[in-house]
C-alpha positions in Angstrom: 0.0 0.0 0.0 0.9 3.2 -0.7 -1.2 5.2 1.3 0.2 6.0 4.6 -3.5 6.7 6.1 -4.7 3.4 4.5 -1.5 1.3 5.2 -2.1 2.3 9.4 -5.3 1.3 9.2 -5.2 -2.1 8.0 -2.0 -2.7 9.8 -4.5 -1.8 13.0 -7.4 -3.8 11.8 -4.7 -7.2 10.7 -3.3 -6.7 14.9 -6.9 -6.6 16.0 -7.9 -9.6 14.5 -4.6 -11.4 15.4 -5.4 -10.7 19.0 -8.8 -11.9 18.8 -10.2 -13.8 15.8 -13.3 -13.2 13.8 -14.7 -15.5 11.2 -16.7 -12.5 9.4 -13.2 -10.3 9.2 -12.2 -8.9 6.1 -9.8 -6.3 5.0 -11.0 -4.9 1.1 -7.6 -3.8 0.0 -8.7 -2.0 -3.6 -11.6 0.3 -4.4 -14.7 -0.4 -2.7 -16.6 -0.4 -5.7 -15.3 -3.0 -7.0 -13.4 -5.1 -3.9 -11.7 -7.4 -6.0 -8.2 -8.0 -3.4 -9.2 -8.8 -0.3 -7.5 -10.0 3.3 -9.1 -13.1 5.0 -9.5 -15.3 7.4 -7.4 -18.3 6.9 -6.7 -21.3 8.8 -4.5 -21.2 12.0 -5.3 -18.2 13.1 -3.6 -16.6 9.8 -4.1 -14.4 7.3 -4.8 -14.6 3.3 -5.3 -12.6 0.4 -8.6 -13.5 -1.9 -8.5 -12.0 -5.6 -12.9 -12.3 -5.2 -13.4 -10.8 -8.9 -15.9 -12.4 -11.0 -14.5 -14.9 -13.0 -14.7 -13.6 -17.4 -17.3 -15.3 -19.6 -14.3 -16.5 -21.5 -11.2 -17.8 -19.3 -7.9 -15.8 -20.0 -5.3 -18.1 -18.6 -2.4 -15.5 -18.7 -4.9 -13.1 -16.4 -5.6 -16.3 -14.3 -1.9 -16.6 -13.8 -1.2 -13.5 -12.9 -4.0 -13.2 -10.1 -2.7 -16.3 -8.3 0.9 -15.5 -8.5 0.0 -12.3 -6.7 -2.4 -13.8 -4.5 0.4 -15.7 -3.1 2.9 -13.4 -3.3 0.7 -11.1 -1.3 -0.4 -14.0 1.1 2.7 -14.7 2.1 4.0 -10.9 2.5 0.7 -10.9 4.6 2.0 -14.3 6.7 5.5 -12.6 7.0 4.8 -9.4 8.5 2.2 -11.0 10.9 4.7 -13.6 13.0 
């Protein structure tokens, strides 16, 4: 993030959850209006990012790709910072 405003406040809501677990959390890391990248709840009392856009009439693999190599580049940046 490169927000300063934005980064403190998820930072904040990530620690809260950490310290006391909610199924429902949820973190929506781009626009509201479209809340495509999103922190969740993961097993283990961890933390993972969700790409939660709607999937194309027509499947582009390359796009595919490139979500879930950031989705797990980002979940494990997320995993990182929270030990």
């Amino acid at each position: 993030m490169t927000d300063p405003t934005t980064a403190g406040v998820v930072e904040t809501s990530i620690v809260a959850y950490l310290a006391d677990p909610a199924p429902g959390w949820e973190v929506i890391l781009d626009s509201p209006a479209s809340a495509n990248w999103r922190l969740k709840p993961d097993t283990g009392n961890r933390i993972r990012v969700a790409c939660t856009r709607m999937p194309p009439l027509t499947p582009d693999p390359v796009q595919q790709r490139r979500d879930l190599e950031r989705e797990r580049a980002l979940t494990m940046l997320v995993q990182d910072l929270a030990r």
